[in-house]
C-alpha positions as CSV (number, residue, x, y, z in Angstrom):
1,X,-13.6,191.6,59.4
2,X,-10.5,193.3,60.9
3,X,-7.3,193.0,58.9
4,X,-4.1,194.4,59.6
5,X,-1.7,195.0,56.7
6,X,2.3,195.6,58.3
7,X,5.6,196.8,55.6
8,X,8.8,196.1,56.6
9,X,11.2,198.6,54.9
10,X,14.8,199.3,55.3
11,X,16.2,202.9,53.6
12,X,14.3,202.7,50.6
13,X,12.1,206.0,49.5
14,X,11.6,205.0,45.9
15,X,10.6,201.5,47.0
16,X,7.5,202.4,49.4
17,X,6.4,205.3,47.5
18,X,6.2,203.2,44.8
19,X,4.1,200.0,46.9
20,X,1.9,202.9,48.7
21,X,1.0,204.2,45.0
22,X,0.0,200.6,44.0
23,X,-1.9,200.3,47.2
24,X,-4.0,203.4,46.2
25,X,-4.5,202.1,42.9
26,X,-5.5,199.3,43.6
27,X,-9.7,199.7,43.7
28,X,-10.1,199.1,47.6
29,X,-11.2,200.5,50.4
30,X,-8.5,201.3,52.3
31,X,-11.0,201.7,55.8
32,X,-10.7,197.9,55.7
33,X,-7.2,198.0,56.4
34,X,-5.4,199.0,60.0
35,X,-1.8,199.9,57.8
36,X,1.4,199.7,59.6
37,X,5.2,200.5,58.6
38,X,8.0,198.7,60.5
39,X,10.9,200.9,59.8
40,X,14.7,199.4,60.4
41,X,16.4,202.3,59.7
42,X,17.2,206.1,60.9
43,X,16.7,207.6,57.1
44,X,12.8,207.0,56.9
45,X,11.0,209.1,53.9
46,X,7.7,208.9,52.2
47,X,5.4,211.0,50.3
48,X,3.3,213.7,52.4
49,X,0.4,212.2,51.1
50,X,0.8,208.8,52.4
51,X,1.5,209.5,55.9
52,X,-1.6,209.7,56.9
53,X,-2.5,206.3,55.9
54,X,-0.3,204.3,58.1
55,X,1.4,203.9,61.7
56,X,5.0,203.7,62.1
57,X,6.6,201.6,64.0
58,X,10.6,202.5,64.1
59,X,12.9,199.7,65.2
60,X,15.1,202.6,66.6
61,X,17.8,200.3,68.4
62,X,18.7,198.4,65.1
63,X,22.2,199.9,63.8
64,X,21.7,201.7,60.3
65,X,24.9,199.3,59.4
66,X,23.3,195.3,60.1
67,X,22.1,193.1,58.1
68,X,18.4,192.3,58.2
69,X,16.7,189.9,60.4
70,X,12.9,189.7,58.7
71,X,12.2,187.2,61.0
72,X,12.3,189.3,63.9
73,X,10.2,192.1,61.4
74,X,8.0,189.4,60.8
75,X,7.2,188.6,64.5
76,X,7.1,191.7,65.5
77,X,3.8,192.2,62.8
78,X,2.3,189.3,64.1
79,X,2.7,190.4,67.4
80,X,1.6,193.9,67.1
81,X,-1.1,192.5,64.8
82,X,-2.8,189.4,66.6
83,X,-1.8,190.8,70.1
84,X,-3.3,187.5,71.7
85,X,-3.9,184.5,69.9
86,X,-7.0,183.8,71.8
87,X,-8.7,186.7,71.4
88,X,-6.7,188.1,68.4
89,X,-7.2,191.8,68.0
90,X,-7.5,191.1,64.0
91,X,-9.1,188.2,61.8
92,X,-6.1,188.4,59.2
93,X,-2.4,189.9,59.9
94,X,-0.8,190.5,56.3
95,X,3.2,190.7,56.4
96,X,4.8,192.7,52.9
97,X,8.1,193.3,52.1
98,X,8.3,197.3,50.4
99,X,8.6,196.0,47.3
100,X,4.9,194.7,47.0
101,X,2.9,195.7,44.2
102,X,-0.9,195.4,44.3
103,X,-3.2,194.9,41.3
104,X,-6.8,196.0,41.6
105,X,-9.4,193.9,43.5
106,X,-6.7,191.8,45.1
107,X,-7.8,192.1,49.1
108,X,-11.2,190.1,47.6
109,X,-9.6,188.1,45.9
110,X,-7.2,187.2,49.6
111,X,-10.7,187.2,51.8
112,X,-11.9,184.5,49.5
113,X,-8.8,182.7,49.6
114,X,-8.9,182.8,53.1
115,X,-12.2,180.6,53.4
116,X,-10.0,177.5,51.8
117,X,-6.4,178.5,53.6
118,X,-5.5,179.6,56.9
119,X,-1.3,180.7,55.4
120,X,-1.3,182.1,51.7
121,X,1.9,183.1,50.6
122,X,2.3,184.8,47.4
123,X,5.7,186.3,45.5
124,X,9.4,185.6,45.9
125,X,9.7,183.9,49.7
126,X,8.6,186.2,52.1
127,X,7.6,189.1,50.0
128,X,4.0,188.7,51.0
129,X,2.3,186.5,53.3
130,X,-1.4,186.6,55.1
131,X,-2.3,184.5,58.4
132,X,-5.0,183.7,60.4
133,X,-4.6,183.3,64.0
134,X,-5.6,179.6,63.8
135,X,-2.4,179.5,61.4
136,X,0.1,180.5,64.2
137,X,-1.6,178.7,66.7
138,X,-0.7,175.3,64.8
139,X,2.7,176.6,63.0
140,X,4.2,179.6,65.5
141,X,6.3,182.2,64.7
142,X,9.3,183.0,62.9
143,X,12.5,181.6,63.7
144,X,14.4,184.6,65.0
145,X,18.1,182.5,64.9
146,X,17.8,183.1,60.9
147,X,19.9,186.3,62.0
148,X,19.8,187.8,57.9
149,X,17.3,187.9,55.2
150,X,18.5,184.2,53.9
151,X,16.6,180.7,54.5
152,X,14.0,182.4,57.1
153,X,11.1,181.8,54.9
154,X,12.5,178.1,53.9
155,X,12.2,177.2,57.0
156,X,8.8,178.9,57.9
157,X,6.7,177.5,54.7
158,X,8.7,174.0,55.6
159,X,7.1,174.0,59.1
160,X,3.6,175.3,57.7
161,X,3.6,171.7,55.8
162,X,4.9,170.1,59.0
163,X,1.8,171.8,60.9
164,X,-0.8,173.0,59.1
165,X,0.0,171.4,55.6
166,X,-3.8,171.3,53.9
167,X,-4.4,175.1,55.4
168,X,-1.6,176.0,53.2
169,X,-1.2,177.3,50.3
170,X,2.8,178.3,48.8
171,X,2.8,179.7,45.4
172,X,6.8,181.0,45.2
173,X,8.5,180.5,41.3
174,X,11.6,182.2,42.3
175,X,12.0,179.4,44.7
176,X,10.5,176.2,42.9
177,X,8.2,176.1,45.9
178,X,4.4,175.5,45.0
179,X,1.7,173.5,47.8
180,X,-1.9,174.3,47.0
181,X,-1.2,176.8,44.9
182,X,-3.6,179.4,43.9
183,X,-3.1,179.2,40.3
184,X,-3.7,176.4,37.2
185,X,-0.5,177.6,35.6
186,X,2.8,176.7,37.4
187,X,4.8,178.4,35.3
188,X,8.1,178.2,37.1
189,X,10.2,180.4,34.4
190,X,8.6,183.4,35.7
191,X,10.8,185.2,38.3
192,X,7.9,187.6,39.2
193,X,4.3,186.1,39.4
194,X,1.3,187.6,39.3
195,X,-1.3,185.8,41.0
196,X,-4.5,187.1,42.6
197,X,-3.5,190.4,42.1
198,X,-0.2,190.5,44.1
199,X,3.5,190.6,42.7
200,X,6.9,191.3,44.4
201,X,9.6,193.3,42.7
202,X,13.0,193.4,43.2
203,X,16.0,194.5,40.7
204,X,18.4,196.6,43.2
205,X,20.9,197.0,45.8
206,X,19.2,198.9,48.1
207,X,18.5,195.8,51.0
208,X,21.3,195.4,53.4
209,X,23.8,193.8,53.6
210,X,23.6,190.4,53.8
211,X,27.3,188.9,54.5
212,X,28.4,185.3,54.1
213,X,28.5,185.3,58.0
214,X,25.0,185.1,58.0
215,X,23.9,182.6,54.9
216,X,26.4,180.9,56.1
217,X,24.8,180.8,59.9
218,X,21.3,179.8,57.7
219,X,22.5,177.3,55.8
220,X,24.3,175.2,59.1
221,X,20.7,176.0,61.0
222,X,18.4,174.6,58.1
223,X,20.7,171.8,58.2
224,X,20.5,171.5,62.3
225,X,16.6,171.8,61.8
226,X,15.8,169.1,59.4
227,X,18.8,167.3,58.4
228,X,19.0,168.5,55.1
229,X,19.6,172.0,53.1
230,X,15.6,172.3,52.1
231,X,14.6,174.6,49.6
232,X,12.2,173.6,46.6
233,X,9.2,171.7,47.9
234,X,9.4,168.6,45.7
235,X,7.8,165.7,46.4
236,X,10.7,163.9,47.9
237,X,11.5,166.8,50.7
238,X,7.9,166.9,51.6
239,X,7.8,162.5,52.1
240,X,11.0,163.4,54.4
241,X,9.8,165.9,56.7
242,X,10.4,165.1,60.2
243,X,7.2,165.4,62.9
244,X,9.4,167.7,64.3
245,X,12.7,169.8,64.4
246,X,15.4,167.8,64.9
247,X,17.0,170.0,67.2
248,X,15.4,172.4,70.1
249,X,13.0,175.6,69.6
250,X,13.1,178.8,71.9
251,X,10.4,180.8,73.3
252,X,11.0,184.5,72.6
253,X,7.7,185.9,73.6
254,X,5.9,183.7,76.0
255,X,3.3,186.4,76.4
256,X,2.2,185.0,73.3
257,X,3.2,181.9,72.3
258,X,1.5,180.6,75.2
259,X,-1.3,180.4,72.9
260,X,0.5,177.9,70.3
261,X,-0.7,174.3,70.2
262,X,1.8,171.4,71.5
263,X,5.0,173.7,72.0
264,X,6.5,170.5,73.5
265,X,6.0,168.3,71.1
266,X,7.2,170.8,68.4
267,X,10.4,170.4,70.6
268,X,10.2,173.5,72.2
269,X,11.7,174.5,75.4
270,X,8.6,175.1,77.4
């Protein structure tokens, strides 16, 4: 099995060392993972002793000054990872934000997961997700006109219910947002769950900056999307899901989303 594991990091030294330390604490064998960095900005540092362990991918046209746009960091892992949905170049593509911590045994613990669900998601929204390539062939990517790091993975785990809704599993406290989850005990108080062996932390300023302009932007979109400002999976948004975005989808890379079922009907320009 062939699993590619991608970081997306933006000027944070403390922040990686500290995942990267986890990683190698973690009671795996690291010769099962293909470990990438996608770097958004100029001032990149890490340890000397976990360069060697990665390949860096520098996003070297995105100003040091913007906001993030994980989506776009997102895609560009699936991308790099997958390569072609039809004959994907990995079995498993996992996406991490840099402030992933990672308990011991937990890349078992995923590969048995995996049997039941094709999209675990694990953390505070996007801090850490894993996908099969069956996954993005039903779902597709991420939704690159989320221009900031706000509402992006609202609207991705909504369409994983719209698409691939049993294959799922969504297991985020911080955001009220449970399907399948992975766990017996939902215990929604706690801002940072650990589950399986994986945890996100957060607790500083270091992420840019993410201006009204662009929650603002989310918010109108989410709202353009589905009719309604989604966020906790309840019961009641779920029975309201539409079979399809109320408004048109664009293809960014047709190269290789080509490969994903029923673009048209997923209202797609295709």
């Amino acid at each position: 099995m062939k699993i590619k594991l991608f970081f997306s990091t933006w000027n944070n030294e403390n922040r990686i060392n500290t995942t990267f330390n986890s990683l190698l604490n973690s009671n795996i064998d690291l010769t099962k993972l293909d470990i990438y960095v996608i770097n958004n900005h100029s001032n990149f540092k890490i340890k000397n002793e976990y360069r060697n362990l990665f390949t860096l991918i520098n996003n070297e046209t995105r100003p040091d000054w913007s906001s993030g746009h994980l989506s776009r960091s997102w895609n560009q892992a699936l991308l790099h990872g997958f390569k072609d949905l039809n004959n994907p170049d990995a079995d498993i593509v996992i996406t991490c934000q840099d402030d992933t911590i990672f308990k011991p045994n937990w890349l078992n613990n995923l590969i048995e997961l995996h049997k039941k669900y094709e999209f675990i998601q694990n953390g505070h929204g996007d801090c850490f997700c894993s996908y099969t390539p069956e996954h993005v062939k039903k779902v597709g990517l991420w939704d690159e006109r989320f221009c900031g790091i706000s509402r992006q993975a609202s609207d991705y785990f909504t369409r994983c219910l719209m698409y691939n809704r049993e294959k799922t599993s969504i297991n985020d406290p911080g955001h009220k947002r449970f399907y399948n989850p992975i766990f017996s005990d939902l215990n929604q108080s706690t801002s940072h769950l650990v589950v399986n062996g994986i945890r996100g932390i957060f607790g500083d300023n270091t992420y840019p900056n993410n201006t009204n302009n662009t929650e603002n932007i989310a918010k109108k979109l989410i709202e353009k999307k589905y009719g309604y400002v989604i966020h906790e999976l309840s019961s009641n948004t779920i029975s309201k899901l539409p079979k399809h975005t109320l408004i048109e989808n664009y293809v960014y890379y047709p190269y290789f989303e080509k490969n994903i079922y029923q673009l048209k009907e997923k209202n797609y320009l295709w």
